[in-house]
VOGU-3710 file (C-alpha; in Angstrom, 3 decimals, decimal comma):
1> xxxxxxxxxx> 0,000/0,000/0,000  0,615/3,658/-0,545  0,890/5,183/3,150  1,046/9,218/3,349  2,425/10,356/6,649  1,012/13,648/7,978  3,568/14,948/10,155  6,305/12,294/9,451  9,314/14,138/11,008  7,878/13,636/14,489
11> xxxxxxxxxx> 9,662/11,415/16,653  7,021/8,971/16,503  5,658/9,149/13,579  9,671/9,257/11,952  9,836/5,774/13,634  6,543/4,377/12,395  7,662/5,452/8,997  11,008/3,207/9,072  8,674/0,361/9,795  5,950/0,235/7,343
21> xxxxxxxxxx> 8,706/0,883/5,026  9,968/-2,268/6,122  6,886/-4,178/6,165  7,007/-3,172/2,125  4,698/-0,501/1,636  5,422/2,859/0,010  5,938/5,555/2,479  6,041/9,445/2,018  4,923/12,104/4,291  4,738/16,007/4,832
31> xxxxxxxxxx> 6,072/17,552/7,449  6,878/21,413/8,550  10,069/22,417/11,186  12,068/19,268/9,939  14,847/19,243/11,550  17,413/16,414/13,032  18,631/13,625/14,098  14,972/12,618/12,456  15,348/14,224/9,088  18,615/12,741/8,962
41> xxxxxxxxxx> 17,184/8,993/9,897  14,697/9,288/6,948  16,846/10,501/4,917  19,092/7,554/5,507  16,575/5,633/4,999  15,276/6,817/1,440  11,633/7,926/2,991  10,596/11,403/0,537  8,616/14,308/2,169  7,741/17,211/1,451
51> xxxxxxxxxx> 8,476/20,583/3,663  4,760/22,248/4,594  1,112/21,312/4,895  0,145/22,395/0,788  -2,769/20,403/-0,709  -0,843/20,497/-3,987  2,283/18,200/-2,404  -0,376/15,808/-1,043  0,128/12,425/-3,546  -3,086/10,254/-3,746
61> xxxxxxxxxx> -2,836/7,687/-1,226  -4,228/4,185/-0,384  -4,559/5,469/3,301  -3,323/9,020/5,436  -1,699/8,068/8,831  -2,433/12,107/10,553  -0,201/12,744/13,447  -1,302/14,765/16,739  0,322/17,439/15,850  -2,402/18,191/13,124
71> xxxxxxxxxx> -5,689/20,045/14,061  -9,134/21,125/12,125  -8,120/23,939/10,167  -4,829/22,054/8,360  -5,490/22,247/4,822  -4,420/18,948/4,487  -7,083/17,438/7,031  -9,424/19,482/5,458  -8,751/17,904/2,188  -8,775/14,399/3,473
81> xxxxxxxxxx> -12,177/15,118/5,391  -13,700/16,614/2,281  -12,681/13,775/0,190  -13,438/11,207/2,419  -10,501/9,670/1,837  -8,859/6,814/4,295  -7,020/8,077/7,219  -6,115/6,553/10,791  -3,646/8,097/13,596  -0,081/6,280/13,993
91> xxxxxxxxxx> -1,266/4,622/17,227  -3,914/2,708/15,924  -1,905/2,244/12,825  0,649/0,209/14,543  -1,820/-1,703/17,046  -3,378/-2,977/13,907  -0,796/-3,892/11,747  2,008/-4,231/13,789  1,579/-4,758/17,725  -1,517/-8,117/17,314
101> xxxxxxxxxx> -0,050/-10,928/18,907  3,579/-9,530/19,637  4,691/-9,490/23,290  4,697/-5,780/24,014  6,951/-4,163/26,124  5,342/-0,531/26,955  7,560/1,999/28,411  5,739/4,930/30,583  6,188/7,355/32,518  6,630/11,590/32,190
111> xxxxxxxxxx> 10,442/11,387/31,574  12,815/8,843/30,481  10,852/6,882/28,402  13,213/7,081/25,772  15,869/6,438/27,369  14,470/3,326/29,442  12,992/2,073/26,263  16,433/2,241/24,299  18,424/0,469/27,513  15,600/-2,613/27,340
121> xxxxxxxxxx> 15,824/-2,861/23,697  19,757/-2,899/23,703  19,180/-5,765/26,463  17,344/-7,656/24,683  19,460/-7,648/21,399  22,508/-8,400/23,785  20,586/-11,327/25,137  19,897/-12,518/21,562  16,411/-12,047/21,807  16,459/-9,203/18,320
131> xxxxxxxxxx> 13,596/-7,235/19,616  11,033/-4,973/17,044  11,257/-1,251/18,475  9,586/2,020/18,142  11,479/4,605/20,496  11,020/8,738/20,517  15,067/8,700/19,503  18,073/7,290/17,894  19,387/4,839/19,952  23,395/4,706/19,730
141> xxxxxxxxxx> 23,445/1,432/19,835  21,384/0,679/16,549  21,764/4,093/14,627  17,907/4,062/14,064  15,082/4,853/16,580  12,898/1,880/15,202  12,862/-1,586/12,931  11,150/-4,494/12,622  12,372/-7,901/13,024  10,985/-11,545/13,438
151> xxxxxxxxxx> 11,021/-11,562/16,947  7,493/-11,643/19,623  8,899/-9,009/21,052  8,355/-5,530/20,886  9,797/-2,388/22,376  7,874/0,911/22,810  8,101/4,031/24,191  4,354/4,359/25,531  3,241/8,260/25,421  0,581/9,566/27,274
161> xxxxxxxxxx> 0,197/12,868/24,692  -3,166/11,976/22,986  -3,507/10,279/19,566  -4,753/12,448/17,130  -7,427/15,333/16,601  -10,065/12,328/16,105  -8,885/10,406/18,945  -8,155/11,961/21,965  -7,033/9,174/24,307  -3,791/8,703/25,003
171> xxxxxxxxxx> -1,537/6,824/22,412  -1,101/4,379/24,706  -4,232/2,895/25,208  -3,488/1,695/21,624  -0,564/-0,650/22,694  -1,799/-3,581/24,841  1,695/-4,555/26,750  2,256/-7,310/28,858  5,521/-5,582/30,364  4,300/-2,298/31,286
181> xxxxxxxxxx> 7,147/0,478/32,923  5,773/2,987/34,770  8,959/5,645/35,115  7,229/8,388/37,089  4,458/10,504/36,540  3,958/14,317/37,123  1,902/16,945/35,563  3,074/17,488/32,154  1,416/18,241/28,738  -0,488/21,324/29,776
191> xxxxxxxxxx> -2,117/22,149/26,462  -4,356/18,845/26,506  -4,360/17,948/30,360  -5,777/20,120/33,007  -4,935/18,407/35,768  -2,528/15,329/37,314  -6,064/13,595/37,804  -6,369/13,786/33,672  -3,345/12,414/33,158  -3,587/9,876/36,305
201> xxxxxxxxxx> -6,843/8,675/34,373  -5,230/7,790/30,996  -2,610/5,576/33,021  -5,863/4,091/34,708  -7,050/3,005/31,173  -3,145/1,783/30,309  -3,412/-0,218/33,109  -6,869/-1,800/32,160  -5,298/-3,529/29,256  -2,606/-5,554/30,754
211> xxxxxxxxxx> -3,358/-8,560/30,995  -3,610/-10,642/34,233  -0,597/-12,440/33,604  1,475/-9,244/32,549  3,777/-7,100/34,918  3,620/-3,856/35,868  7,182/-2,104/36,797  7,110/1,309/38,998  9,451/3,374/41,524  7,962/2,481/45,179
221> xxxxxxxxxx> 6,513/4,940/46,612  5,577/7,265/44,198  2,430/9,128/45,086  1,101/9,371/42,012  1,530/6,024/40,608  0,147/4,884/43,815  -2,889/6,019/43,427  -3,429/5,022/40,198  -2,729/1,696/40,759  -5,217/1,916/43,663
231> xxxxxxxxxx> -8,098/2,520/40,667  -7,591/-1,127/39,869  -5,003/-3,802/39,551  -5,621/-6,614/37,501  -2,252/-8,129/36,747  0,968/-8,300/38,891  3,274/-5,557/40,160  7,170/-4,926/40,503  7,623/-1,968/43,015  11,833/-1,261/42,475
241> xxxxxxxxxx> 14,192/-1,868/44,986  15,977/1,306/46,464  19,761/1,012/44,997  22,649/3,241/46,148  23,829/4,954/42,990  27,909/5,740/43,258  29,644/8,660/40,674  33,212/7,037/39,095  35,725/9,200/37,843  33,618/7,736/33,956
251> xxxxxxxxxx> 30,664/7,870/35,060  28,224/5,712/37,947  27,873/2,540/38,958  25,039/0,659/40,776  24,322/-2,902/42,007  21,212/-5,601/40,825  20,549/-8,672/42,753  24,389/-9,369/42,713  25,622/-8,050/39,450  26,915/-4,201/38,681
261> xxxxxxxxxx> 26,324/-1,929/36,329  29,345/0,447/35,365  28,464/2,773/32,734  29,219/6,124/31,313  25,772/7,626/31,980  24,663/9,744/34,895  22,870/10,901/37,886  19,895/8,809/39,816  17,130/9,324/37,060  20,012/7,260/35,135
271> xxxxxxxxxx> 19,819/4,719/37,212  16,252/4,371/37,707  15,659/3,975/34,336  18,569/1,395/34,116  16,680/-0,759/37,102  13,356/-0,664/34,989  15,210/-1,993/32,067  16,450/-4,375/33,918  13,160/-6,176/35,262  11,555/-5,423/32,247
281> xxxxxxxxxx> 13,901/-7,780/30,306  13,821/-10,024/33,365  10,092/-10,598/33,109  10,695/-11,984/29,492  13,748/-14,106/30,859  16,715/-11,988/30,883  19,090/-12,879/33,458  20,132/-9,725/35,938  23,857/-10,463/35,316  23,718/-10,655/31,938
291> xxxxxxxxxx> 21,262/-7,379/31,810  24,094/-5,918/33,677  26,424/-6,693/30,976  24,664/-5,492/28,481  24,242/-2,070/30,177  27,395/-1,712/30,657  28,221/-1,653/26,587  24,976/0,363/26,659  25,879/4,077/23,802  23,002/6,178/24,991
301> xxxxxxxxxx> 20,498/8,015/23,116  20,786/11,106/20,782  20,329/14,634/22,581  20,412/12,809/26,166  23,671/14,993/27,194  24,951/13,916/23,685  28,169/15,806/23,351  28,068/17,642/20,438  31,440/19,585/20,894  34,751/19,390/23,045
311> xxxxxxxxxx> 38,079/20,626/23,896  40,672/20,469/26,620  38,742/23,475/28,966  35,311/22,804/27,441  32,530/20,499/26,573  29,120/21,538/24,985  26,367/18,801/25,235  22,742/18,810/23,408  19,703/17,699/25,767  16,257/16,936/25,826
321> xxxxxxxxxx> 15,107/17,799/28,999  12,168/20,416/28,844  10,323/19,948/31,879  11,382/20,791/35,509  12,040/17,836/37,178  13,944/16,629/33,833  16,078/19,550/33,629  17,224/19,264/37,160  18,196/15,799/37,379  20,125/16,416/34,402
331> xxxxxxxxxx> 22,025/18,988/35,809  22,491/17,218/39,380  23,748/14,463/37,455  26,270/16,596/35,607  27,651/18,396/38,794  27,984/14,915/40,163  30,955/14,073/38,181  32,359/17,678/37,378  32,348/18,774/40,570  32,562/22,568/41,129
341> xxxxxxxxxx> 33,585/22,964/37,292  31,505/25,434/36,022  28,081/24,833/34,352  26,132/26,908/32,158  22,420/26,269/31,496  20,993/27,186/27,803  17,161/26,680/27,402  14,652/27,203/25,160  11,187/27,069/26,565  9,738/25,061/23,809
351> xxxxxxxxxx> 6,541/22,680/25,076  3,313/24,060/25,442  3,489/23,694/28,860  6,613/25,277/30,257  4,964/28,338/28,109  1,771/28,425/29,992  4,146/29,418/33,288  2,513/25,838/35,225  5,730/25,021/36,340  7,201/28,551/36,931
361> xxxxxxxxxx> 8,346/27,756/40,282  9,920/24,790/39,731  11,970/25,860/36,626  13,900/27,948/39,282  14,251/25,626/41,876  15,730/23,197/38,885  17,924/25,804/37,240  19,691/26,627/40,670  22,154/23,849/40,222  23,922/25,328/37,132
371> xxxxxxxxxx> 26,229/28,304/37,643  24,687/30,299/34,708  21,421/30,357/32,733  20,514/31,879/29,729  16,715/31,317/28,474  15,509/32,584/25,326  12,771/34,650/26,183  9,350/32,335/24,358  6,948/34,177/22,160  3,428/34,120/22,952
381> xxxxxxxxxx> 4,116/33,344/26,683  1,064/33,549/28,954  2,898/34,607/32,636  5,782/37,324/33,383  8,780/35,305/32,680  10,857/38,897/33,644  8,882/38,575/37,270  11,341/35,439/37,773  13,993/35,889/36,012  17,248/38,849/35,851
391> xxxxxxxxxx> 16,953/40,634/32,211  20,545/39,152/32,127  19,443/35,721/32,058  17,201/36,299/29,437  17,851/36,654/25,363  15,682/37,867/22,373  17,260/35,823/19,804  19,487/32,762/19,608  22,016/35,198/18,106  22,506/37,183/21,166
401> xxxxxxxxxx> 22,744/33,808/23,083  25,618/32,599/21,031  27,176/35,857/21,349  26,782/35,631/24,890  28,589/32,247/25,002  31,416/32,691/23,044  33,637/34,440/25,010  33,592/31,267/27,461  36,711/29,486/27,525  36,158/26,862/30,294
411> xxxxxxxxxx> 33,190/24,887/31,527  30,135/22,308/30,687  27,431/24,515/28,460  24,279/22,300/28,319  21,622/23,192/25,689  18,251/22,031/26,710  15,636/21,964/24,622  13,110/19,522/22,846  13,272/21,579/19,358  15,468/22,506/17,034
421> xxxxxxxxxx> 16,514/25,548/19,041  17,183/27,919/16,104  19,684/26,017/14,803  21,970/26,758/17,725  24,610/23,938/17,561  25,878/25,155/14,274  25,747/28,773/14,593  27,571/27,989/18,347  29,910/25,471/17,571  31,624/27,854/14,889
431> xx> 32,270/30,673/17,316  33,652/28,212/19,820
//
């Protein structure tokens, strides 16, 4: 079949498109903002789009897969409506041609679900188990963020953003898993969730569709998991054991039920995405020692503090992190091996939610680790970002922030962002 992807350079919908190119069909798409490592992957991969939402670019298609980040009022869904041609969101996409029958492994949770989903797909391969996958980002370790292979077993990053402007569960009701990872969950997403309670209730329905003989794997103690596995509980549960997390002169190093991981990566939101990989593969028959091993060959993920530039006095990294409690673990983990080196703080308040000023607070609180911050200032913003923050800290243009930061000549500048940021690696890398 002809498949026409509707916003293909997303991170999911990039993935999907690597897949049902696999499975033989045609693929295109149309995108706008394209922008890498997921323009690059489809380029790799020989997938053709088209920059822009123009009726004229749209080919005729056997069916229109419409990602979420399409509304009413996109002349493309307008055309498809009018038409009445065929057209389905990614999620259910996948469920139905992909996901039937296949042992799912679902990975939840506000952050770190890429991350946790790349570390239990790179188990599994290690373990010789050649997993399918569908992750938010290029794993290291395959050079792709998804594929398709003969295996029963299938690796997903499970988001909780809602499926598409027809369908406005979350994606992951779609899924079905019988491994289910529950990372963490906080208030996020503020421009389709009023409340923790919203959000709290789409993990209720996730939950309703394990089955009884699946697992579900959470931090203990978390409040908010808690009580949403107090809603109902139909299959078994895997609270994580508390670990002691120790920083090596490389990197950090934890224990499992007698074996040690001894990695690279960093900071305590590291490892607690590490110990959900870990019982996640176990519940499909991993070993812990030989999870262990595996992690400890384990490359990372693409903008997770993916250093993008380095010298003897200086390292610049590229980041993800865009909410609070993201962009402070991040950091914490960082001044955890650099000591009292200094560390600068570049963000770009991207998601519709840091813009509405919900987490103003917070984004303090998580920035005070970091020895300098510089924010560009977001247009459109609904609260009085100046009421929080020194005009110093704060930059018109990506320009002036590059100008800013290239008379540094020592230090760890983290970018943080989950955009393309204006482009800033290139224009910043050449004036370092």
């Amino acid at each position: 079949m002809h498949l026409h992807i509707l916003g293909i350079a997303g991170t999911f919908m990039g993935s999907l498109a690597l897949i049902a190119k696999q499975l033989g069909h045609t693929v295109t798409g149309q995108d706008q903002g394209v922008y890498p490592p997921m323009s690059t992957q489809l380029d790799e991969q020989n997938i053709s789009y088209t920059h822009g939402y123009q009726v004229a670019d749209m080919p005729k298609a056997d069916i229109y897969i419409i990602g979420n980040a399409l509304s009413r009022g996109n002349d493309c869904v307008e055309e498809i409506l009018t038409k009445q041609y065929a057209y389905t969101s990614g999620a259910q996409w996948l469920s139905e041609n992909v996901l039937r029958n296949q042992w799912v492994l679902a990975v939840s949770g506000t952050h770190g679900k890429t991350t946790t989903a790349s570390m239990l797909a790179c188990i599994l391969e290690f373990s010789g188990y050649n997993p399918s996958f569908l992750i938010g980002g290029v794993v290291e370790d395959f050079g792709v963020s998804s594929r398709l292979s003969d295996s029963n077993f299938f690796v997903i990053e499970a988001d909780e953003y809602d499926t598409a402007f027809f369908d406005k569960r979350s994606k992951f009701v779609h899924y079905h898993p019988k491994t289910l990872v529950i990372n963490n969950l906080e208030f996020d997403h503020g421009d389709i969730f009023d409340s923790l309670k919203d959000i709290q209730k789409q993990f209720h329905h996730l939950i309703r569709t394990v089955p009884n003989d699946g697992l579900i794997i959470h931090p203990a103690n978390h409040q908010a998991i808690d009580d949403v596995l107090k809603q109902g509980l139909w299959s078994h549960e895997q609270a994580l054991p508390a670990q002691q997390l120790t920083t090596t002169k490389t990197g950090s190093s934890f224990d499992v039920q007698g074996a040690s991981v001894d990695w690279h990566l960093l900071g305590e939101h590291n490892m607690q995405n590490g110990l959900s990989a870990i019982y996640a593969a176990h519940h499909v028959g991993v070993p812990f020692a030989l999870a262990c091993e595996a992690l400890n060959q384990f490359k990372g993920v693409k903008r997770r503090l993916e250093i993008k530039h380095q010298t003897d006095h200086l390292t610049l990294y590229d980041d993800f992190a865009h909410h609070p409690s993201a962009i402070q673990t991040t950091l914490k983990g960082l001044r955890a091996k650099v000591g009292n080196e200094p560390i600068v703080a570049i963000l770009e308040l991207r998601s519709n939610t840091m813009k509405s000023g919900v987490h103003q607070q917070s984004l303090v609180d998580a920035l005070t680790v970091a020895d300098q911050v510089l924010i560009l200032r977001p247009a459109n913003q609904d609260w009085n970002i100046e009421a929080l923050f020194d005009q110093s800290v704060l930059f018109n243009s990506v320009d002036e922030i590059v100008q800013t930061l290239s008379h540094i000549q020592k230090g760890h500048l983290v970018v943080m962002s989950n955009g393309s940021f204006d482009d800033i690696f290139n224009k910043l890398i050449k004036r370092l």
